[in-house]
Structures are given as structure tokens and as C-alpha cells.
N, C-alpha and C positions, 0 to 999 in steps of 0.2 A: 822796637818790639818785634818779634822773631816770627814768621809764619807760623809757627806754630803756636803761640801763646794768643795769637790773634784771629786764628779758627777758630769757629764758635759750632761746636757738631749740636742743631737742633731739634736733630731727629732722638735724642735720649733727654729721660727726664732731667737730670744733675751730667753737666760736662764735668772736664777736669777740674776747670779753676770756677766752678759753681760752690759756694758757698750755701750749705742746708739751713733753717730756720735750726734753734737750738732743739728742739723735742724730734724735730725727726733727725740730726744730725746723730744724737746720742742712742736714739735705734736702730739707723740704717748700721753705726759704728759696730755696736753691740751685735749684730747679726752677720759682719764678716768677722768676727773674735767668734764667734760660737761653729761657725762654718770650718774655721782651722784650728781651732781647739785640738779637737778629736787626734789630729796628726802630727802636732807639732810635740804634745804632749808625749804621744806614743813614740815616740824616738828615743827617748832619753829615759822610759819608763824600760822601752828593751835592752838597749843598752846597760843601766845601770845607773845612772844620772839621773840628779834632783830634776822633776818637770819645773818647777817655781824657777827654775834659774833659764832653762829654755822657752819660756815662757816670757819670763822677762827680757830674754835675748833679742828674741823675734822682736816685741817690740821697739827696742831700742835699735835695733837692727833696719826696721822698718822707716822709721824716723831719718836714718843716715841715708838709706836708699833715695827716701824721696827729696831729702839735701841735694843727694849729690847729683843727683836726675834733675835739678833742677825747678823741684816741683812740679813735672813734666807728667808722671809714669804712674798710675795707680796700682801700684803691683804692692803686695806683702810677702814678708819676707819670713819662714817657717823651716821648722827642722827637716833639713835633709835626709830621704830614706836611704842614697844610696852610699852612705861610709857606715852604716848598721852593721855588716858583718864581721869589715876591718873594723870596728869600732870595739863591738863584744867581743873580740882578739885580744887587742890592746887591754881593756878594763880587767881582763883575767890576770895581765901580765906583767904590764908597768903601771896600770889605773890610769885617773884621770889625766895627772902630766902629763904623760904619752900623748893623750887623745888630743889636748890644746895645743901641744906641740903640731901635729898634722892638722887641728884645724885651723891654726893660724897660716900653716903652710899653704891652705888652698887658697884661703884670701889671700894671699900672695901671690900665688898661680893669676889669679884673675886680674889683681894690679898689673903683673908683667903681661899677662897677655893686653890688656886695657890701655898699655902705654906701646906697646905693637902696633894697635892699630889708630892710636892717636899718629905714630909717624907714617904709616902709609895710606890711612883710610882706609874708610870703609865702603868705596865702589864695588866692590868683588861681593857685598853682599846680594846685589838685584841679580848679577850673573848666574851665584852658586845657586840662590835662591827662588829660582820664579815658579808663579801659581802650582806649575804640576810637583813640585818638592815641598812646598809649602802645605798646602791643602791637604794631603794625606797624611803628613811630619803631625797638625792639628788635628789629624782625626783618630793619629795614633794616640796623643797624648791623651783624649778623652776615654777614647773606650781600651787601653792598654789599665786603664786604672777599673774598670770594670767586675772584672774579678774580687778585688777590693769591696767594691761596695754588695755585691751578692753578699761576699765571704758575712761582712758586716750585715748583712740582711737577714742570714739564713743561719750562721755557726753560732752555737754557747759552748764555743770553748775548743773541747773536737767531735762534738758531735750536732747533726741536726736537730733546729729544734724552731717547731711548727708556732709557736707564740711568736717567735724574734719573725719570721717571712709575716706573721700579720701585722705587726705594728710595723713594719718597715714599709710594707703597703698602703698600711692606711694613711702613713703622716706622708708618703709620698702622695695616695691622692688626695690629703686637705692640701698639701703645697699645691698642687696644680688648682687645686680649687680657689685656694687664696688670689694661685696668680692669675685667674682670670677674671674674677668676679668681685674683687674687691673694688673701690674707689678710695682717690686721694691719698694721705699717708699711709691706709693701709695695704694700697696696693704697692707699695714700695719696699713692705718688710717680709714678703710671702716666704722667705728662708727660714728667718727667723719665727715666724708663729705655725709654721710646719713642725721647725725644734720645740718648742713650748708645747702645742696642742700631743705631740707626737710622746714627749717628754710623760705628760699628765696620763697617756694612753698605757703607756710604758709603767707606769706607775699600778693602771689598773689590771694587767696583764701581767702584774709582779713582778719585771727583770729590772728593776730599780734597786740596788743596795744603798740605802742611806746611815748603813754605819760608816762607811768615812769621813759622811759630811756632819754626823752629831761627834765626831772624835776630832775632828781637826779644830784648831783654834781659832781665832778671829783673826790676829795678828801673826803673820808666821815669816819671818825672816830667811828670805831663798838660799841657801846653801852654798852661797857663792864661791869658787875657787879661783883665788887670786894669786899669780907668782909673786914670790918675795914674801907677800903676806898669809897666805894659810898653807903653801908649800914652796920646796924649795926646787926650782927647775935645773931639769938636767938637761942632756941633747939627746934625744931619742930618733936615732938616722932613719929606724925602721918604721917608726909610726910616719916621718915624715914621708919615706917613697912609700909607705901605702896608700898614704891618703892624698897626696900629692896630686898623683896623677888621675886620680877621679873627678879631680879640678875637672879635666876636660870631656871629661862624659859627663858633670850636671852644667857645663858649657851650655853645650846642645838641647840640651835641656829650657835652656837660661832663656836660649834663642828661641825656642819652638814658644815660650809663653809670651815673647814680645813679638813675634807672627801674630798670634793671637788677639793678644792689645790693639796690634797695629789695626786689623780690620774691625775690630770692636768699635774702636776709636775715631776711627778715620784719619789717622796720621801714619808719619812713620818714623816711629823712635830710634830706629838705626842710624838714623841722620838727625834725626834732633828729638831728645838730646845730643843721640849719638850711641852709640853701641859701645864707643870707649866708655862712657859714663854712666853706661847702664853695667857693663862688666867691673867696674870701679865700685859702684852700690854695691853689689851682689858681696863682690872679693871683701871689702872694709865688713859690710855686715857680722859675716865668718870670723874676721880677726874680731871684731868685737866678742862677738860669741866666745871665742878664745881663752879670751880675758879675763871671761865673769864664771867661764864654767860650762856653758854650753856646746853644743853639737853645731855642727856645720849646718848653714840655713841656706834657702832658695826659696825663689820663687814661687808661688802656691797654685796651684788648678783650682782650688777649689773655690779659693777669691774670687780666680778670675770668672768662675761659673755665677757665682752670686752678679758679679758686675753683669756679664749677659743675660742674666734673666730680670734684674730688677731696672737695666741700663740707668743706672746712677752711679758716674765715672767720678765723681768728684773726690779730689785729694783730698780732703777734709776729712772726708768717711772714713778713708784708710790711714789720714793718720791719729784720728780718733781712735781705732781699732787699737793701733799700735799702743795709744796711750791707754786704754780700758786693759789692756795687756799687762803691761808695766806694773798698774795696779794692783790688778788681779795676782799678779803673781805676789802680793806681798800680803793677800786676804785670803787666810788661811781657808774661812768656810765658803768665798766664790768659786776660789779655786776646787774644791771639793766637789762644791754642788754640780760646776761644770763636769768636773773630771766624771762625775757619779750618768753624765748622759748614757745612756745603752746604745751599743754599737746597731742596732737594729733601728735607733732612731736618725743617726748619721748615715747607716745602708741607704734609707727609705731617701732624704733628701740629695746623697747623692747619686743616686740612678739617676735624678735633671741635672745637679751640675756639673757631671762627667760628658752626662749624653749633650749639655749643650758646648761643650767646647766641641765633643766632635760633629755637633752639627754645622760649627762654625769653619770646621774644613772644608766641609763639603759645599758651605755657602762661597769658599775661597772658587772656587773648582768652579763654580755655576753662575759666578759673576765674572770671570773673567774668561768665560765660555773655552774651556778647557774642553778641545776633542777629545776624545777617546775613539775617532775611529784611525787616527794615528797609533802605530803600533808602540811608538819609543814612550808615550802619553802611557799608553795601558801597561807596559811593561814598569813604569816606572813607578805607578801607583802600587801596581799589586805587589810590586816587593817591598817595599815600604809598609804598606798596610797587614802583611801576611806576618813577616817578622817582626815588624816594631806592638803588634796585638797580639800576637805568641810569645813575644819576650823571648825571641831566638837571643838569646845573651854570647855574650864571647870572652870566656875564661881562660884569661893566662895569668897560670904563676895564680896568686893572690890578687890580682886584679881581675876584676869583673865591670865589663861595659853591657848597660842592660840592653836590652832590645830595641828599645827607641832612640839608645846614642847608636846601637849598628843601623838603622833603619835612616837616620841621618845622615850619616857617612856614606852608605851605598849610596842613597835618595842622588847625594850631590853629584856624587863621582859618576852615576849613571844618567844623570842630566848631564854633565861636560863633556861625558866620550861618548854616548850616543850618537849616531846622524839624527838628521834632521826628518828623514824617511828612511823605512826602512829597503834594503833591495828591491822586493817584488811590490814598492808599493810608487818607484820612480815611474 
């Protein structure tokens, strides 16, 4: 049995390989599926893509992750925001074939790079990566998504509108209410009955449309597209170098949410499982997604926000999730009634689970007693945090790296050629 499997972290309610009672398993489940709902679905609704097939992807996607991880990794796996551009390119131009073609391509990017560092290891990750790149990298990912949730709290559409900042408010403060004052199983769902309570509010504040959920059917078969069988594939060179190389900007991406895990957890999945087998989940996900129709998937913030506030790590819950997914995507009216949430009800609970990932940076920073009266320490947060929360993005050609994959790349590169002090401070 591996150190890792034989930790037992008992400072959170549900570890990894904690197995839940059946009635709170099937809630805690249901409450990370409604937590990425909102996201995974909107991918492929901008794009142009069936959500029932992305939906089902992620699940099935989720499933192979935690395979290949070993059972290890409580991570879920949902549509990727950042091939949406070159994505609505492609759908104009060659449709969906195109798109499966690039997004088989990235899960391929991830296998080759996965099989790189299966041969030389992954030591160079504690080097690239120590607390002072870390800690900010995590505090980017939270509040770089920030904007997002206002947007969601505050817009109908493109204009402001004073109902959507109330109910985003108030189901934010019944969540905090939940998560402090409930007991027992229901202190364990305060996500999920934030979205309910918040949902019902929404309801009385009329930004509920429940025509899609009396028009859709009970049974609705997802729209799958499958080479050979509902098209005929061609080689599309150019969807594959678009999307190709964004492999490596939701890379860093991939990375900053298993920093995350790591301290949540108290492990460290870089080395076991291993970062080969966490890039191998990731990349196999995509190619599944590929296959059935779907958009390129990664890892989710929002999951990982639900895991830090309710700390119930257990693999069961996520791959419960995965499977209420699956489902869902093949019931026409869950699916509906989900889709029909108001973005002001998903604003409201994510203001906590954005703000607690990046409160979990700054817990990186504060337990590993990170100076800041070293100059190379402050220079290197504040570029990091300045650009990767402004989305200083960097645009060549058709490729776009957002601001938290350049915010990474500096981060390292300015930990490695830094001194160790500065001049006036020898």
C-alpha cells in the first residue's frame, strides 16, 4: 500500500477513499453536478454544440480521470473555456469534424507530454514550483475568475439589472448561513441548498424561464457525433494547430488546480499518482470527448471550491457526480430544469467558491511563512497576481495564452533567474 493511499487526512469530514452513507452520498454527488453545470454546459451552448453531449462527456471523462489517477485525485473534469474562440471559428467553417479533430489533438498533446515526464520525472516540479509561485499561481485562479461571477450576479443579458445583484446576494448569504449553522448532513450540502433556496428566490423575483423545461421531453437522446457513424472524417491541419497548442496553456492550468488539491488534501499528487497520470486523465478525457461530440474538458475551480468549503474529499462524491451527469444528460426535463438555473443564482454561490480557492493561496504563502520582506518574494507575487487577475493575455497569430498561463510562465522563470537577494539587500 503506497503512502499515499495509506494517509488518512482527519482534519476533513469525508477523505479520499471515505466512502459516504447512501443518502448523503447521492447529495453531497448532486451538489458538485449543479456547482459545474452552469460551465460545462455554457461551452458548447456558445459554441454551437449539443450541451447533453458535453454533459455526458464530462462525465464519462470524469470517470476515466479518476481510473487513470488511480482513484487518487478528486478532481472533475468539464468543458474547457479556453478553445471557445478557435472553436466558434471552426463551427462557422468546417463544423463539428474540425472541432473533434483539434480536440482529439489536445488529448494527444497531454499523452505526449505525460509520456515525457514518465521518462525523466517529475523532480523539476518542487524546484519550478515552490510556495512563493505557487501561492499566487492559486490565488490567481480564484479571483482571475471573479469577473465571471459579478458578470453572472449583476448582467441580464447586456444590460444591468438590480433583481439578478439581489438574488445573487441573498443565496450567497443563505450559503454562508448554511455553512455555518447547520449540523450534521446538512452541514455538508450548504452549496447545494444555497442553489435550491436561491433557485425558489429566483423564482419569486421572476428571472426563471420555465418554458424550456415544460417543452423538453423526458427522454432526450444527446446528439452524439461519431466518426464513421454520423460523419465522415476528413484531416483538418488547421483546426488541429489551433487547438493543438492551447494543450499547453490549459497545461498550467491543469497544474495550478493540482497545487490546489495538493494543500486541500494534504498530499502531493505530483508524485503520486504522479503528474504523468494526472496529465494522461486530463489528455484521455478530451479524446473521449472527441469521440462522442464534445468540447475539450479540464479540470473545474468550481469543484474544487465546493471540496474546500464542505471538505468532503471523497472519490465517491465525484465519481457519483460524474455518474448523475451521464444521466442527466439523457433526461430531457433534469437536464432543462438544470439548464433553466439564473445565472445570478450561480453569481451568488460563486463569489465563496472562487474566493475560497484564492483564499487557499494565500493560506500556501502563510504556512510556509513566505517573506515578503525579500525583494525577489514581492516582485514575484506581484507580477503574478497583477497579470494573471487582469488577464494580461498574449496574442499571436490565432493563438491566445490567457493571463494565468502568462502569469505561470513568468512566475517560474522569475523564481529560477532571480538571486536569492537582491543587491542592496546583501
Amino acid at each position: 500500500m503506497s503512502k499515499q493511499t495509506a494517509f488518512h487526512n482527519d482534519d476533513v469530514v469525508l477523505d479520499i477513499h471515505d466512502r459516504p452513507k447512501l443518502g448523503s452520498w447521492l447529495g453531497l454527488s448532486i451538489q458538485h453536478l449543479f456547482s459545474m453545470f452552469g460551465s460545462t454546459v455554457l461551452v458548447p451552448i456558445l459554441v454551437g454544440l449539443n450541451p447533453g453531449i458535453a454533459l455526458f462527456s464530462s462525465g464519462v471523462g470524469t470517470l476515466m480521470y479518476i481510473l487513470i489517477t488511480r482513484h487518487k485525485i478528486p478532481a472533475y473534469m468539464g468543458s474547457s473555456f479556453s478553445f471557445i474562440v478557435v472553436m466558434q471559428s471552426l463551427m462557422k467553417t468546417a463544423g463539428y469534424p474540425a472541432i473533434a479533430q483539434g480536440t482529439i489533438a489536445v488529448g494527444c498533446v497531454y499523452l505526449l507530454v505525460s509520456l515525457l515526464v514518465t521518462l525523466i520525472g517529475s523532480s523539476w516540479i518542487d524546484k519550478a514550483l515552490p510556495p512563493i509561485v505557487v501561492g499566487p499561481i492559486v490565488m490567481v485562479i480564484g479571483l482571475s475568475l471573479a469577473s465571471t461571477a459579478a458578470k453572472d450576479a449583476t448582467m441580464n443579458g447586456t444590460h444591468y439589472d438590480l433583481r439578478f445583484f439581489a438574488v445573487a446576494m441573498l443565496t450567497m448569504i443563505l450559503t454562508v448561513i448554511f455553512n455555518m449553522y447547520l449540523r450534521g448532513f446538512m452541514s455538508l450540502v450548504p452549496i447545494l441548498l444555497g442553489i435550491v433556496c436561491g433557485y425558489l428566490i429566483a423564482v419569486l423575483f421572476g428571472v426563471v424561464n420555465f418554458a424550456p423545461v415544460i417543452a423538453a421531453p423526458w427522454f432526450a437522446m444527446p446528439d452524439f457525433q461519431i466518426p464513421f457513424l454520423t460523419y465522415h472524417p476528413g484531416i483538418y491541419w488547421g483546426a488541429i494547430l489551433s487547438m493543438a497548442p492551447i494543450a499547453f496553456v490549459t497545461m498550467s492550468e491543469h497544474m495550478g488546480h493540482i497545487m490546489v488539491l495538493n494543500k486541500l488534501t494534504k498530499r502531493n499528487f505530483f508524485k503520486d499518482p504522479g503528474l504523468n497520470h494526472t496529465l494522461a486523465g486530463d489528455g484521455t478525457a478530451s479524446i473521449i470527448a472527441g469521440f462522442v461530440g464534445g468540447p475539450p474538458v479540464t479540470s473545474y475551480g468550481e469543484n474544487i471550491g465546493v471540496l474546500a468549503i464542505t471538505r468532503v474529499h471523497s472519490i465517491y462524491v465525484l465519481g457519483g457526480a460524474a455518474l448523475f451527469a451521464i444521466i442527466f444528460s439523457f433526461v430531457g426535463k433534469l437536464s432543462a430544469l438544470i439548464q433553466s438555473i439564473p445565472s445570478p443564482v450561480i453569481g451568488g454561490v460563486s463569489f465563496l467558491l472562487f474566493g475560497v480557492i484564492a483564499s487557499s493561496g494565500m493560506r500556501i504563502l502563510i504556512d510556509n511563512q513566505v517573506d515578503f520582506n525579500q525583494k525577489r518574494n514581492l516582485m514575484i507575487a506581484s507580477a503574478v497576481l497583477v497579470i494573471g487577475i487582469g488577464n494580461a493575455y498574449l496574442q499571436l497569430g490565432t493563438f491566445q495564452f490567457s493571463g494565468l498561463a502568462v502569469a505561470t510562465v513568468l512566475g517560474i522563470l522569475m523564481n529560477l533567474i532571480l538571486p536569492k537577494a537582491a543587491v542592496n539587500e546583501q
